[in-house]
DSSP file (Angstrom, degrees, kcal/mol; ACC not computed):
  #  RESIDUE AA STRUCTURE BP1 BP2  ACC     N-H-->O    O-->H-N    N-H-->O    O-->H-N    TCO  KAPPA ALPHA  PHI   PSI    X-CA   Y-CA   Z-CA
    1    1 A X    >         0   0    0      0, 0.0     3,-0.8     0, 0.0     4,-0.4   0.000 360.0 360.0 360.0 -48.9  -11.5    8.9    0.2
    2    2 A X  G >>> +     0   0    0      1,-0.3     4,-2.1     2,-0.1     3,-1.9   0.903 360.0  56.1 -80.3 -19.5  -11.8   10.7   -3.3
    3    3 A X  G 345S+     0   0    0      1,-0.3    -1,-0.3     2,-0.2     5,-0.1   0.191  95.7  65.0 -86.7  35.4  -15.3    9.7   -3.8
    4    4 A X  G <45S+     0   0    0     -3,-0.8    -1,-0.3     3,-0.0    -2,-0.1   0.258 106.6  49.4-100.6 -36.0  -16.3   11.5   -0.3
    5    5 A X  T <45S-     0   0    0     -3,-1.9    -2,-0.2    -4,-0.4     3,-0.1   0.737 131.3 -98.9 -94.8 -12.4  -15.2   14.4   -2.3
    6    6 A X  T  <5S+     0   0    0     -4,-2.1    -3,-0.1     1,-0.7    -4,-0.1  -0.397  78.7 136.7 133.1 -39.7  -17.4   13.7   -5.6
    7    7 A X      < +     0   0    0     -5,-0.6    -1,-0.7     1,-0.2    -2,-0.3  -0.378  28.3 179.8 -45.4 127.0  -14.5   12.0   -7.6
    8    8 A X    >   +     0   0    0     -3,-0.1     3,-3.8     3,-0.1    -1,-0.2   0.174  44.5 115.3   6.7 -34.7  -15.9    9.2   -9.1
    9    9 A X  T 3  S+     0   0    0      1,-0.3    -2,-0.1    -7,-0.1    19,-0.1   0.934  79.9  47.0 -49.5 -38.0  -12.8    8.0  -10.8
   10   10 A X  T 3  S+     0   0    0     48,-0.0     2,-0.5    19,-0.0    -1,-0.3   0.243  77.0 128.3-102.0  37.6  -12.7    4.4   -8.4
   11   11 A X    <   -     0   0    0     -3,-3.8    17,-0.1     1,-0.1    18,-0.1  -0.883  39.2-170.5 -73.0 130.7  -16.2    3.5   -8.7
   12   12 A X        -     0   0    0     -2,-0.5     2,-0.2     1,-0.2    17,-0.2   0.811  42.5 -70.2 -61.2 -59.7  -16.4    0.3   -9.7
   13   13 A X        -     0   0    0      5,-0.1     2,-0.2    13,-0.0    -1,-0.2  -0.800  63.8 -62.2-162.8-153.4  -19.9   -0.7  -10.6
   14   14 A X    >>  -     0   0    0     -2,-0.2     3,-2.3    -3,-0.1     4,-2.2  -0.995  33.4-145.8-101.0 125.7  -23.4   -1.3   -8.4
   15   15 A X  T 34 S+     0   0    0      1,-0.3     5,-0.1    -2,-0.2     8,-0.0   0.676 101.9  46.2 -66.2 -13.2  -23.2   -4.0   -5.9
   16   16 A X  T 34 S+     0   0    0      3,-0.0    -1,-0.3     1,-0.0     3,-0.1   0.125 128.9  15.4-124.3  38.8  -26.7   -4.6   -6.5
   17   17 A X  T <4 S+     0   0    0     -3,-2.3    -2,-0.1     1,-0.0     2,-0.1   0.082 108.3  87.0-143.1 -49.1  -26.9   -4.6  -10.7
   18   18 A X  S  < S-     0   0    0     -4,-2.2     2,-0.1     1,-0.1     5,-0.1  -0.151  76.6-129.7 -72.0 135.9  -23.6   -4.9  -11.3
   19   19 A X     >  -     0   0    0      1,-0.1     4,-1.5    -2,-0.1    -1,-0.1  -0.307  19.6-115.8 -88.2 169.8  -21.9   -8.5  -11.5
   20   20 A X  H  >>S+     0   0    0      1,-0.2     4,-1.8     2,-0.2     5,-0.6   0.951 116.8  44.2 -46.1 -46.5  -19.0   -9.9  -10.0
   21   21 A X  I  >>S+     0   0    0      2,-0.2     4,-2.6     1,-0.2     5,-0.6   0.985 114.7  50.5 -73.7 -58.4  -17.1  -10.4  -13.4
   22   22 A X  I  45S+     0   0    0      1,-0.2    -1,-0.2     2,-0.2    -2,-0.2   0.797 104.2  57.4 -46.3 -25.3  -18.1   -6.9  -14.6
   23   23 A X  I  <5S+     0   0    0     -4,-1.5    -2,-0.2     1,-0.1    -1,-0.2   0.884 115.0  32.4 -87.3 -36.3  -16.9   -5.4  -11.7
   24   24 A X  I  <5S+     0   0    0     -4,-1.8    -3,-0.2     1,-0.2    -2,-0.2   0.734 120.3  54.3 -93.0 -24.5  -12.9   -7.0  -12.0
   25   25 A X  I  <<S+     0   0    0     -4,-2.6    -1,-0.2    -5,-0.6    -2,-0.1   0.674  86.8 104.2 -76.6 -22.0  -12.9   -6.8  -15.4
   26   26 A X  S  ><S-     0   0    0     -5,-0.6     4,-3.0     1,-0.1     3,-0.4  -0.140  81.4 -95.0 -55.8 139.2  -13.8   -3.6  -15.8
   27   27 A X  H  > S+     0   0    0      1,-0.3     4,-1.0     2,-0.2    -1,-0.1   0.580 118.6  36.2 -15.3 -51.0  -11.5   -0.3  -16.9
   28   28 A X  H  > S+     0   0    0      2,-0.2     4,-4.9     3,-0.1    -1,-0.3   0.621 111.2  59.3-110.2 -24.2  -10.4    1.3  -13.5
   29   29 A X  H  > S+     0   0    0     -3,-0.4     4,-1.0   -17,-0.2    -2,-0.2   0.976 111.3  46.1 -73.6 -26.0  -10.0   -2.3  -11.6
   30   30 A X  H >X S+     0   0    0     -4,-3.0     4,-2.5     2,-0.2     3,-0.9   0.998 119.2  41.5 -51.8 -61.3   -7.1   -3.2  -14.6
   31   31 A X  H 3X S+     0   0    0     -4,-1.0     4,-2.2     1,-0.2    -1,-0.2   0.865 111.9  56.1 -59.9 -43.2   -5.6    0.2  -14.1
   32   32 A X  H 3< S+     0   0    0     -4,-4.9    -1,-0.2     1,-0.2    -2,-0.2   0.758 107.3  48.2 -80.9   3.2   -5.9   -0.1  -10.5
   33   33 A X  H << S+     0   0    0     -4,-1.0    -2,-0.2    -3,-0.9    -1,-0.2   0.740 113.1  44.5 -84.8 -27.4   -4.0   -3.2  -10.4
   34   34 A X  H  < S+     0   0    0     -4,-2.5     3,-0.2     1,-0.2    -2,-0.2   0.574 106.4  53.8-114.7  17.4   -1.3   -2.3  -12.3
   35   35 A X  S  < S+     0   0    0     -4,-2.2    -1,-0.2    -5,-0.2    -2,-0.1   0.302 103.7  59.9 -97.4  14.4   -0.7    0.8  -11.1
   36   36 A X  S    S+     0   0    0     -3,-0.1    19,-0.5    21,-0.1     2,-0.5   0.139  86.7 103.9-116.0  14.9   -0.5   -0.8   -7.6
   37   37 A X    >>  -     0   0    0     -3,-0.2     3,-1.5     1,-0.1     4,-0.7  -0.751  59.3-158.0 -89.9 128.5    2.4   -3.1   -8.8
   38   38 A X  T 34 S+     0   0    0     -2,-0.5     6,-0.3     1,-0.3     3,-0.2   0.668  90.9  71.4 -84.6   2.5    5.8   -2.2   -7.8
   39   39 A X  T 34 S+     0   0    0      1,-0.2    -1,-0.3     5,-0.1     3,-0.0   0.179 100.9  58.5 -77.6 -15.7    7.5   -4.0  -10.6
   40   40 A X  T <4 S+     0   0    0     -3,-1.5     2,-0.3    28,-0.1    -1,-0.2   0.765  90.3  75.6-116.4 -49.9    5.8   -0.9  -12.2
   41   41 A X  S  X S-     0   0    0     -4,-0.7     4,-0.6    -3,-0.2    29,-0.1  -0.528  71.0-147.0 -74.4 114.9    7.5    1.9  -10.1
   42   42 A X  T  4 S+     0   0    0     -2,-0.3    -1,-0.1     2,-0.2     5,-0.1   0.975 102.1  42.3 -20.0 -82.6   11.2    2.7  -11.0
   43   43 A X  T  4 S+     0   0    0      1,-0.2     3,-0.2     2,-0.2    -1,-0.2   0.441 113.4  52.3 -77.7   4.4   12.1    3.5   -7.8
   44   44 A X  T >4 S+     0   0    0     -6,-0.3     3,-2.4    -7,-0.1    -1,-0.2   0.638 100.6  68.2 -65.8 -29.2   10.2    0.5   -6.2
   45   45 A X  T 3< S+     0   0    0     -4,-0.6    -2,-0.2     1,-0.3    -6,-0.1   0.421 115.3  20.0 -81.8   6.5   11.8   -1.9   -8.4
   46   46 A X  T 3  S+     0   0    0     -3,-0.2     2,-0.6     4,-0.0    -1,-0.3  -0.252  93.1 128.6-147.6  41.0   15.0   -1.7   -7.2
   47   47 A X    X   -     0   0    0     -3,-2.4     3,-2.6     1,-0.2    -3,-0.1  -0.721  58.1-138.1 -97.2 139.1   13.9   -0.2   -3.6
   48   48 A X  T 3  S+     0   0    0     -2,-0.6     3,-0.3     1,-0.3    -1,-0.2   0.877 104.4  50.3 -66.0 -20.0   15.7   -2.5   -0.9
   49   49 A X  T >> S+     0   0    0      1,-0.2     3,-1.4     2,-0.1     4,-0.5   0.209  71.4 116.8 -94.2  11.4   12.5   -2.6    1.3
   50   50 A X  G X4  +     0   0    0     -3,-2.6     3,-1.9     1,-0.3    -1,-0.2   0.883  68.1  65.1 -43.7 -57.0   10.4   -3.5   -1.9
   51   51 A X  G 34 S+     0   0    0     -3,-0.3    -1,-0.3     1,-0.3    -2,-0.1   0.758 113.9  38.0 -66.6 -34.7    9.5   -7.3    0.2
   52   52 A X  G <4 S+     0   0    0     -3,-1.4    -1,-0.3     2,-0.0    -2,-0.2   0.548 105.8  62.7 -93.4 -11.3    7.6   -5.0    2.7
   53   53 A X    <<  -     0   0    0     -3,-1.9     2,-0.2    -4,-0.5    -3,-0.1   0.179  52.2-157.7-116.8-138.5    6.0   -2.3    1.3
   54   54 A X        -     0   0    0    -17,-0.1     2,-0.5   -16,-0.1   -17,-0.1  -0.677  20.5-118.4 171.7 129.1    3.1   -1.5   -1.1
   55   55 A X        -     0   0    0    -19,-0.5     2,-0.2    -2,-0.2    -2,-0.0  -0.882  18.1-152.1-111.8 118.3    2.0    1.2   -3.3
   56   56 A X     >  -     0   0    0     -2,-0.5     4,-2.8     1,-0.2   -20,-0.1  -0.274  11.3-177.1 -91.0 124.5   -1.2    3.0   -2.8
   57   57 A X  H >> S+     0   0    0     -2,-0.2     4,-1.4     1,-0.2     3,-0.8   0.965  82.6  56.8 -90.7 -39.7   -2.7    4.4   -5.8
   58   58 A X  H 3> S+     0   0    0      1,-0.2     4,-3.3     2,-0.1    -1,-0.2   0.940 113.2  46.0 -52.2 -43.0   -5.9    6.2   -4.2
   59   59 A X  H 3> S+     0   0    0      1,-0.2     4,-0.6     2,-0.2     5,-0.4   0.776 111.1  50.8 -68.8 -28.7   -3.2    8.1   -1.9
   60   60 A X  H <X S+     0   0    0     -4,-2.8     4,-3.6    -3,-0.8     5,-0.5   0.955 117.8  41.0 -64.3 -62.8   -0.9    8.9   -5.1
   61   61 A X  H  X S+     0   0    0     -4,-1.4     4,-1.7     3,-0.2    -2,-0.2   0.830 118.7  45.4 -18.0 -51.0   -4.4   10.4   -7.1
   62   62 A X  H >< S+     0   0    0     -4,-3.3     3,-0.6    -5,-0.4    -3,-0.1   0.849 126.8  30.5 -76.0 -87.4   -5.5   12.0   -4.1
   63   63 A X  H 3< S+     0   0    0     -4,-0.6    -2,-0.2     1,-0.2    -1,-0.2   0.663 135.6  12.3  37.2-102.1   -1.9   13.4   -3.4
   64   64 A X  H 3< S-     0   0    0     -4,-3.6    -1,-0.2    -5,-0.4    -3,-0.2   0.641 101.9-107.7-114.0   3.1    0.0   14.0   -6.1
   65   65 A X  S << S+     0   0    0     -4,-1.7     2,-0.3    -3,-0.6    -4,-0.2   0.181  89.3  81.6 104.3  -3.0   -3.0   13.8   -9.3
   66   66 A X  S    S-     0   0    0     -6,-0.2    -2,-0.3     1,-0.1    -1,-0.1  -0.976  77.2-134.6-136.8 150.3   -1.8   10.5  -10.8
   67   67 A X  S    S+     0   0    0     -2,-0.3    -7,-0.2     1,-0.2    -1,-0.1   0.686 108.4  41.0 -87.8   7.2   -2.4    7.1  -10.0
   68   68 A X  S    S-     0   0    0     -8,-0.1    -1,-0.2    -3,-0.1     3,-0.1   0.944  94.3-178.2 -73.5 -51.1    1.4    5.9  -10.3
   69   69 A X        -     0   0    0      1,-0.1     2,-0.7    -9,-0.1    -9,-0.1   0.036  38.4 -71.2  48.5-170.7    2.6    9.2   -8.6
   70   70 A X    >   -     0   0    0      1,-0.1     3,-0.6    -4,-0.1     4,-0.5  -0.834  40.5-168.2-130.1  96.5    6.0   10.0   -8.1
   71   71 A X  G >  S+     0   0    0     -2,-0.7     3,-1.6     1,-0.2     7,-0.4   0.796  89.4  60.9 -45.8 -32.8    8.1    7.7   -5.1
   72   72 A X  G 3  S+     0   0    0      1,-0.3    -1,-0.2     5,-0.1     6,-0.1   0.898 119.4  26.9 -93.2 -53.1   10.9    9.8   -5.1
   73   73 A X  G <  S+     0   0    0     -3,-0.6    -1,-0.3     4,-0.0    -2,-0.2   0.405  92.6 118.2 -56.5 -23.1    8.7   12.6   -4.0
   74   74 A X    <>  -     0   0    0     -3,-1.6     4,-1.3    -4,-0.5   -14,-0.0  -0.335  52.9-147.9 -99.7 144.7    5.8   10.8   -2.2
   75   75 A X  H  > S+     0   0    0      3,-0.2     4,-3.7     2,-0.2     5,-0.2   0.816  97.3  52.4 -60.6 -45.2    5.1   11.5    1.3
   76   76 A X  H  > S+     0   0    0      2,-0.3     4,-1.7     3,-0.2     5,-0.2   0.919 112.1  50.3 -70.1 -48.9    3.7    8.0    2.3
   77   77 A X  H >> S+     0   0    0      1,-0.3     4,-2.7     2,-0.2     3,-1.5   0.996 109.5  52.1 -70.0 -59.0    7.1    6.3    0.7
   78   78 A X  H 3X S+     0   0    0     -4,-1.3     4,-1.4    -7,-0.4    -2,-0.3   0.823 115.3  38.8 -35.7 -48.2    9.1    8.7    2.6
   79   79 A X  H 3X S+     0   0    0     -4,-3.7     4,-1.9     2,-0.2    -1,-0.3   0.811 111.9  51.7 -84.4 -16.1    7.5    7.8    5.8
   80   80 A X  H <X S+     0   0    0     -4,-1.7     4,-3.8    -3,-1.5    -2,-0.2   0.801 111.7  56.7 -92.0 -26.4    7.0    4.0    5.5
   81   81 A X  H  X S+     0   0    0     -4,-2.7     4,-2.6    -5,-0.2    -2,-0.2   0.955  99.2  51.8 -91.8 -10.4   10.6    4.2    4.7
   82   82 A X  H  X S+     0   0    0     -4,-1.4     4,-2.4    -5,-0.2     5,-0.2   0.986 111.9  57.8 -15.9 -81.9   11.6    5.9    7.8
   83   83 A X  H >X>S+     0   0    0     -4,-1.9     3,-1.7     2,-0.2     4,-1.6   0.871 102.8  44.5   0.6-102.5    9.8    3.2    9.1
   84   84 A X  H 3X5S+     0   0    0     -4,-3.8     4,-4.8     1,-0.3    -1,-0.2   0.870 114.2  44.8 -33.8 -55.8   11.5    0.5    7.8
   85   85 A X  H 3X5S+     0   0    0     -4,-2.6     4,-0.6     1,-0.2    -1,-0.3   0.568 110.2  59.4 -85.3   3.4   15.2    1.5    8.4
   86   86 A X  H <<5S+     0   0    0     -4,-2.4    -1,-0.2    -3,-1.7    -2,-0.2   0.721 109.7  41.1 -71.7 -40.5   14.1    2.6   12.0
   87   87 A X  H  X5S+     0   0    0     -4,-1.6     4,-1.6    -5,-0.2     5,-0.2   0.673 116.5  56.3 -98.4  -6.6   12.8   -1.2   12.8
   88   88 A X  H  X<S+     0   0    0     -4,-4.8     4,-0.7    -5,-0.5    -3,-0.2   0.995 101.9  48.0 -76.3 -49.5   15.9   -2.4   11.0
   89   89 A X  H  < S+     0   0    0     -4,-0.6    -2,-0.2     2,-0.3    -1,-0.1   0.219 114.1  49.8 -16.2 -18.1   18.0   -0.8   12.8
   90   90 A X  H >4 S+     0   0    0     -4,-0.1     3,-3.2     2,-0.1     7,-0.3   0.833 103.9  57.0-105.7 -82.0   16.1   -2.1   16.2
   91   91 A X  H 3< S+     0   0    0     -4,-1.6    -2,-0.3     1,-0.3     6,-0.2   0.659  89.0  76.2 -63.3 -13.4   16.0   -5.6   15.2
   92   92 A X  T 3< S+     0   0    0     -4,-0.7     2,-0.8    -5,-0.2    -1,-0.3   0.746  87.9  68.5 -49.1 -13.7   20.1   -5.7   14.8
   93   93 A X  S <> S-     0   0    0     -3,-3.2     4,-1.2     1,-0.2     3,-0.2  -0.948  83.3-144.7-143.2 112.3   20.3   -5.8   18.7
   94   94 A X  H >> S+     0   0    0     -2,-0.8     3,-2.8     1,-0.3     4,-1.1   0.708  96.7  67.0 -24.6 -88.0   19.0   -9.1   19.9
   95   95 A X  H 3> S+     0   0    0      1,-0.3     4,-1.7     2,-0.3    -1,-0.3   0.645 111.8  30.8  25.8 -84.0   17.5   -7.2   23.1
   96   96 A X  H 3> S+     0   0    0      1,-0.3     4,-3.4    -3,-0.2    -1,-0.3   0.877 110.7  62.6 -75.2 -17.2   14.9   -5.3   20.9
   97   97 A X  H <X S+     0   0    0     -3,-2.8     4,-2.2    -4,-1.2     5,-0.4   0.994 107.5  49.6 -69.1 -46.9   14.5   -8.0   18.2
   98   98 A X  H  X S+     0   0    0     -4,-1.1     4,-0.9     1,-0.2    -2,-0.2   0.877 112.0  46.9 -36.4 -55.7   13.1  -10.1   21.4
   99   99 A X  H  X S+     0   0    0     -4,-1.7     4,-1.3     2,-0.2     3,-0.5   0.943 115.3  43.1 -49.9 -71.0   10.8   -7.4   22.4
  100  100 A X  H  X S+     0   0    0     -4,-3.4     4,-0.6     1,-0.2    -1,-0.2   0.702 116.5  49.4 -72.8  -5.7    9.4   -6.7   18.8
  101  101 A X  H  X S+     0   0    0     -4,-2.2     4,-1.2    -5,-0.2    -2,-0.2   0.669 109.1  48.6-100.2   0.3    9.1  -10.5   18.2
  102  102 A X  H  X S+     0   0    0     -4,-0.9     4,-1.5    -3,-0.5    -2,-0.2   0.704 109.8  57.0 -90.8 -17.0    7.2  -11.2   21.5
  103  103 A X  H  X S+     0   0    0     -4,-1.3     4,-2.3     2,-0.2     5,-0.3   0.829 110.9  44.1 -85.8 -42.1    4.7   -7.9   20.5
  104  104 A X  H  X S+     0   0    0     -4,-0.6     4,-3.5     2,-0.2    -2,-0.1   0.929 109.5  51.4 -86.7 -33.9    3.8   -9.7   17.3
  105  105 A X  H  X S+     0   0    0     -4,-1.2     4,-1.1     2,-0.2    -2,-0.2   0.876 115.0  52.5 -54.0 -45.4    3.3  -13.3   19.0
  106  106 A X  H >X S+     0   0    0     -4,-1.5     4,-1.8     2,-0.2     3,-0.6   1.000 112.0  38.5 -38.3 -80.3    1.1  -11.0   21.1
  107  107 A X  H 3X S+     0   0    0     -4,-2.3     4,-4.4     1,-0.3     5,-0.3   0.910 116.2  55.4 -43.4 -55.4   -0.9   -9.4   18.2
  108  108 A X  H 3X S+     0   0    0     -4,-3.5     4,-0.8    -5,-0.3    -1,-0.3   0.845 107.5  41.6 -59.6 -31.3   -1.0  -12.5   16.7
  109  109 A X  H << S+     0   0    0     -4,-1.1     4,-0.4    -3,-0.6    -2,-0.3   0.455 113.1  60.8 -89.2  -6.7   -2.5  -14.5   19.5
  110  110 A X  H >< S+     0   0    0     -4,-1.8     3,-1.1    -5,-0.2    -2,-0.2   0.865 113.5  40.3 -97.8 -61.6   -5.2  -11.0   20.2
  111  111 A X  H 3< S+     0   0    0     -4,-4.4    -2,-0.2     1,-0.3    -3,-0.2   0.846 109.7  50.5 -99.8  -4.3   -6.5  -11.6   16.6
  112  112 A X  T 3<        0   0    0     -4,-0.8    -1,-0.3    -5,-0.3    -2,-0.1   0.851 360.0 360.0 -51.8 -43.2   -6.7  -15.6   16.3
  113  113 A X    <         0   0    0     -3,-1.1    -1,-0.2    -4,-0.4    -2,-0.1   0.433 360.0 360.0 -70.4 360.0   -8.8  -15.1   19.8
């Protein structure tokens, strides 16, 4: 997404000089691993929907200029939790938890096929 715009900052290597080992060892794959930890995040580390979620470091960069960013603030946290406490809220009454666990037995049997 940023390197559509020229940013460079998550190139990795070349797939066809560079090697497997250079490329994961390398400077921006460290950084981008641990800035995609939520154990890392303040407010992911004690967020109750932490078992579900995930934090995207191109989207912070692109976003808000850093690759931690700032949850409190972040659009993308704000909406995934929306999310969350909407299909919690759903699965409390049997009725719709049937319905959304028969949609994912669905989904699940579409991509096995």
């Amino acid at each position: 997404m940023v390197g559509w715009a020229g940013d460079d900052l998550f190139k990795l290597g070349n797939v066809f000089r560079d090697s497997y080992k250079k490329v994961m060892s390398s400077d921006i794959t460290r950084v981008c691993a641990v800035s995609s930890n939520l154990e890392a995040q303040p407010a992911c580390a004690r967020c109750a929907y932490k078992p579900y979620c995930g934090v995207c470091p191109v989207y912070n960069y692109a976003t808000q200029g850093s690759l931690w960013g700032n949850m409190p603030s972040n659009d993308r946290c704000g909406l995934f939790k929306g999310i969350f406490e909407t299909l919690f809220a759903l699965l409390k009454k049997p009725g719709n938890a049937a319905i959304l666990k028969k949609w994912v037995q669905r989904t699940n049997t579409e991509m096995v096929a």
